[in-house]
N, C-alpha and C positions, 0 to 999 in steps of 0.2 A: 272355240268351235272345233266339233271331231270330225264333223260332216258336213256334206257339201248343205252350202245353205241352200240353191238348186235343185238338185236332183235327189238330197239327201242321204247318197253313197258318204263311203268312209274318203277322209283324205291323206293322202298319203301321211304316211308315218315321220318321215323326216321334211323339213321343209324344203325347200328348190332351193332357196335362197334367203339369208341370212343377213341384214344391213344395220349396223350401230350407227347410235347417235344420228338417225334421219327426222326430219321439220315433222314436228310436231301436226302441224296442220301445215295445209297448201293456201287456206283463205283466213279472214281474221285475223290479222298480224298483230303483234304487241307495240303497242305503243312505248315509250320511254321509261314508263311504269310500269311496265310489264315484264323487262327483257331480264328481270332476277331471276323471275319463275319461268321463266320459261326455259324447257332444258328437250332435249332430243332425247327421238324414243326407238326403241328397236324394233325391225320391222321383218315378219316372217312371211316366205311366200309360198304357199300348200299348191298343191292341185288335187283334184277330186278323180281321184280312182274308179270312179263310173263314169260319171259323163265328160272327164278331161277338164273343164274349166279350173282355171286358175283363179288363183283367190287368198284374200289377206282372213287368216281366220281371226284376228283380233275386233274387238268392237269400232263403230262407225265413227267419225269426228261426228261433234256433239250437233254442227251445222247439216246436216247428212239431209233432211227434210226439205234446204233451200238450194235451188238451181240459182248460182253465182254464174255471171259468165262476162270475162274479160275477153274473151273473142269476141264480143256484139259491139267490139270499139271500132273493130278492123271494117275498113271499106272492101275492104277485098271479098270479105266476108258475106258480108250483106250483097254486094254483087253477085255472088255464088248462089243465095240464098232466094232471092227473086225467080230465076227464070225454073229452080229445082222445083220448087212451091207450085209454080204453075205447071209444072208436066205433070206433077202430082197431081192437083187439081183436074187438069184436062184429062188424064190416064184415066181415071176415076169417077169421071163427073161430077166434082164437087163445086161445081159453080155454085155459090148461093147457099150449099149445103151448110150445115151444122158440124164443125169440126172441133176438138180441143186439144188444148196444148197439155200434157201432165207433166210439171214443174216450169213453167214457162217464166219463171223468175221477173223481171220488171218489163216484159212483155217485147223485149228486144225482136222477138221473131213473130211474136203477134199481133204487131204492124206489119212484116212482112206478108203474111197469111192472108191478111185481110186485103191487102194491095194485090195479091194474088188472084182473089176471087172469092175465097171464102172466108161463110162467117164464124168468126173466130173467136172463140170463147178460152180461157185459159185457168188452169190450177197452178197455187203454188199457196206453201205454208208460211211465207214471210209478208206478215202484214205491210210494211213499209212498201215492199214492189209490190201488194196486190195494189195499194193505195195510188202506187206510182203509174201502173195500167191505168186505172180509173183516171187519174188524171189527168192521161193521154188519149180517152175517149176510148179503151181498150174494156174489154167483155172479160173481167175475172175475178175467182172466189179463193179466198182464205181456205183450202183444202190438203189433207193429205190424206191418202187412200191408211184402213186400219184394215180394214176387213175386204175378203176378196169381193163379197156383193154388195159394196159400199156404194150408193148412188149417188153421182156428182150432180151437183144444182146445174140445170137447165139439159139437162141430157134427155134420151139417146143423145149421140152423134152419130153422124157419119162413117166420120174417120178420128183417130187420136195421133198426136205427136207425143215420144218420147226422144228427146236431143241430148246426146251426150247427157243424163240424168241415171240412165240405169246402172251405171257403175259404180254409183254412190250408195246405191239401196242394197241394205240387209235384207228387209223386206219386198224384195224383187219380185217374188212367186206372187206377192199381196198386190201388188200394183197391176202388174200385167191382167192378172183376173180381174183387176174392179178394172181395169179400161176392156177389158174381152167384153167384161158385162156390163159399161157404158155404150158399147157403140150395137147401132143396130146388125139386124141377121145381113151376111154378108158384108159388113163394113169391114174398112182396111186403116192400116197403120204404119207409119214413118219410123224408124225404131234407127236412132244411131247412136253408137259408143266408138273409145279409140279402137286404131286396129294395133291389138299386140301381136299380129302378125308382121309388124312392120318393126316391133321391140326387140322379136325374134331376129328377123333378118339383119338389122342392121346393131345391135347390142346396143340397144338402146336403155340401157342400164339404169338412167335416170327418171324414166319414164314411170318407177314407183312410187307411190304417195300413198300416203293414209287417210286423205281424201278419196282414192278409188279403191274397193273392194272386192271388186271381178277384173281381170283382164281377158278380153273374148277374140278369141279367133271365129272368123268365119260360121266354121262348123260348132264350137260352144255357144255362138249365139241366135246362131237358128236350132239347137236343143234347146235349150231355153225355152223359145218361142212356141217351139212344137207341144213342147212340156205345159205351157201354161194358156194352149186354145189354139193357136193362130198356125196357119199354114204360110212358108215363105214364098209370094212371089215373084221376089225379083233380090238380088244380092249384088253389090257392087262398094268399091273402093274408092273414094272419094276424099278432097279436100289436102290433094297433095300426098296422099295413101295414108294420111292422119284418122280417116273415120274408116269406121265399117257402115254401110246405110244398107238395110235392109226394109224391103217393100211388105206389107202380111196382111192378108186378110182371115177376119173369124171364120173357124171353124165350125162346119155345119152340123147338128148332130146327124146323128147313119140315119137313116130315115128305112126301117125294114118291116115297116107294115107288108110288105109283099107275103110275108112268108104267112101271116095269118089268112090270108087270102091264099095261098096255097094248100093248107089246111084245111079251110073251107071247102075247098074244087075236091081236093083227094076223097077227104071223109065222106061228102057226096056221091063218089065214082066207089068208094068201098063197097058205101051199106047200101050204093045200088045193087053192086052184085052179088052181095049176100042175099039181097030180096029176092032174089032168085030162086032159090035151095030152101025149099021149104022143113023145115023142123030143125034147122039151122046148124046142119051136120057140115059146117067149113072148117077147118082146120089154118092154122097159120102156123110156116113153115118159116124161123130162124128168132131164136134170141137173142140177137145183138141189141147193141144199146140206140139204133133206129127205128126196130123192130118193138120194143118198150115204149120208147117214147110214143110213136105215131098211136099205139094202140092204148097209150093212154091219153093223149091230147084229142082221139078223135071218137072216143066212149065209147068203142066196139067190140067190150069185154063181152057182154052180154048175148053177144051174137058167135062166140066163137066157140068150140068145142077145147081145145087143144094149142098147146106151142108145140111144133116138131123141132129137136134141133140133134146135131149130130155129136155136138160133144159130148162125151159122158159126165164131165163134172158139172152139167148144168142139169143132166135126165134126174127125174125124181124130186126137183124142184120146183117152187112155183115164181113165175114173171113177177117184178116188182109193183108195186101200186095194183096191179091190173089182178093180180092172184091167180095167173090162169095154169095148169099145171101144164110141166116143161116134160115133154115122151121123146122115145128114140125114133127113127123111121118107122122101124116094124110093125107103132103103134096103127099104122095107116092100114095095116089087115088083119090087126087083131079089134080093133076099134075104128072101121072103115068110116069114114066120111064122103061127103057127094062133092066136094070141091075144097082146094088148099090157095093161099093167098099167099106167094111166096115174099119175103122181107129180108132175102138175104145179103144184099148189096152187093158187091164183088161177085159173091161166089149166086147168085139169083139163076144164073143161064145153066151152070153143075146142076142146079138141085132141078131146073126144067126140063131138064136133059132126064134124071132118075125118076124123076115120076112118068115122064109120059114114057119110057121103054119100059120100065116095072107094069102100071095102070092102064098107059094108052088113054081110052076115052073113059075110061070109068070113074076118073075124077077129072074133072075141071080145073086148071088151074089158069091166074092170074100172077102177073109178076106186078109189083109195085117198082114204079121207075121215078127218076127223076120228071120225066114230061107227066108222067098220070101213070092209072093204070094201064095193064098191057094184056089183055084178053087174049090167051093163046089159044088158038082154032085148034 
């Protein structure tokens, strides 16, 4: 890898850090037959030059698919994991709701979820633990996200869990989007990894594996998040400063029907006062690229005589799409009109200023503004 698998920027040129002879894998140990071939491998540590995150550019352990977890032994753990579930829940309104776990491995926390309030359904690509849920009375399918609008069996959701999971996936940008696009508009998402903010602080040197293939600070993992739908919010340190747990809800699209509806009003308030001015002697005064636009989205070629504008290098041309020829001032009394519609944005109040001392009342003029038009007396 050259590029961040993330954000796709270059990674740096030399690595950060440099480790021979490190474990091969973190999980799936060799048995007694095994320990000939099995030999240590070197381990390089990149960061990405755009977005900052750190990262192993080498490929995944082959296990990379299944959510292993030796923490779901600890009581401590599980103590931890009950009353969080439930603020969740409560924060949220997920009582009852439809939530899923993405990698939830032999469903260690989706008994927790469930005892929480919600109903909890879970992914994971290792037949054995999906087998293992089901035989705990647990809600899970044989899945792993391939494509970003992959749809998980029994969805929408609510909400989605990712648990210490995302730092094993190559395919990270792929995961995030199929859970953005499993869970309903406005649904929200639990998202934790270690904090290597705490590898930083304390050198925590050891803390590399080839098991994980991101390490996220705060701010790399809410890029990330940003990057792939989801708005953070809520961010916090937890589990002994072990995790980073970050809160996210999807991303709404912009929603800017307004502006055709503004469209609508203007184009209306135009060609009313063109209606005005009989043999349709109006002029429009400014060819900027507002002045273009508006007079081609609101089809008022046909009513206008003329573009005035004062630059020279635009005079003797004509407006784009619209074809309408572009004159200097002067055109205004060598080729008099009954009224001008000014579209000069900024500079609109100069140029109302030079027609009404030049004209006075002999032409009519209107400024186009942001609120509507503006019919000057």
């Amino acid at each position: 890898m050259k590029s961040c698998r993330v954000c796709g920027a270059e990674l740096s040129k030399k690595p950060l850090l440099k480790y021979k002879n490190m474990p091969k894998v973190a999980q799936k140990f060799p048995d007694a037959r095994g320990l000939k071939s099995d030999k240590g491998v070197n381990l390089e540590v990149f960061q990405c030059m755009g977005c900052g995150l750190v990262q192993l550019a080498s490929k995944p352990v082959s296990y990379y698919k299944e959510d292993i977890r030796a923490g779901a032994f600890s009581p401590e753990m599980k103590a931890f994991r009950l009353p969080q579930f439930r603020k969740f829940c409560s924060k949220y309104g997920l009582k009852g709701k439809k939530t899923v776990e993405i990698g939830c491995g032999k469903g260690e926390y989706l008994s927790i979820m469930k005892a929480a309030g919600m109903n909890a359904y879970g992914t994971e690509y290792s037949k054995p633990a999906v087998d293992n849920c089901k035989a705990n009375g647990l809600k899970a399918v044989r899945f792993f996200p391939k494509r970003p609008l992959q749809k998980i069996p029994s969805g929408p959701f609510n909400a989605f869990f990712i648990l210490n999971f995302l730092e094993h996936l190559p395919s990270l940008n792929t995961v995030l989007k199929c859970a953005a696009g499993n869970i309903c508009e406005g649904g929200v998402g639990l998202v934790e990894v270690p904090n290597f903010e705490l590898v930083l602080e304390k050198n925590l040197f050891s803390e590399f594996t080839t098991d994980h293939l991101f390490y996220f600070t705060r701010h790399t993992l809410a890029m990330a998040l940003k990057i792939n739908g989801f708005d953070v919010l809520d961010s916090r340190i937890v589990w002994h400063d072990y995790i980073i747990s970050m809160e996210v809800r999807k991303r709404a699209g912009l929603d800017i029907k307004s502006l055709y509806d503004k469209q609508t009003s203007l184009k209306r308030e135009v060609k009313g006062f063109i209606s005005k001015f009989h043999g349709g002697r109006v002029a429009v005064w400014g060819a900027g690229h507002q002045a273009l636009a508006f007079m081609a989205l609101t089809g008022i070629k046909n009513d206008i005589c003329y573009v005035v504008d004062s630059a020279p290098f635009k005079q003797g041309k004509f407006t784009t799409a619209t074809h309408l020829p572009i004159v200097p001032p002067s055109a205004l009394d060598t080729d008099p009109v009954l009224a001008v519609i000014i579209m000069a944005a900024s500079y609109s109040d100069e140029v109302k200023g030079i027609i009404k001392r030049k004209y006075g009342k002999k032409i009519k003029v209107a400024v186009l503004r942001d609120h509507g038009l503006e019919i000057c007396r």
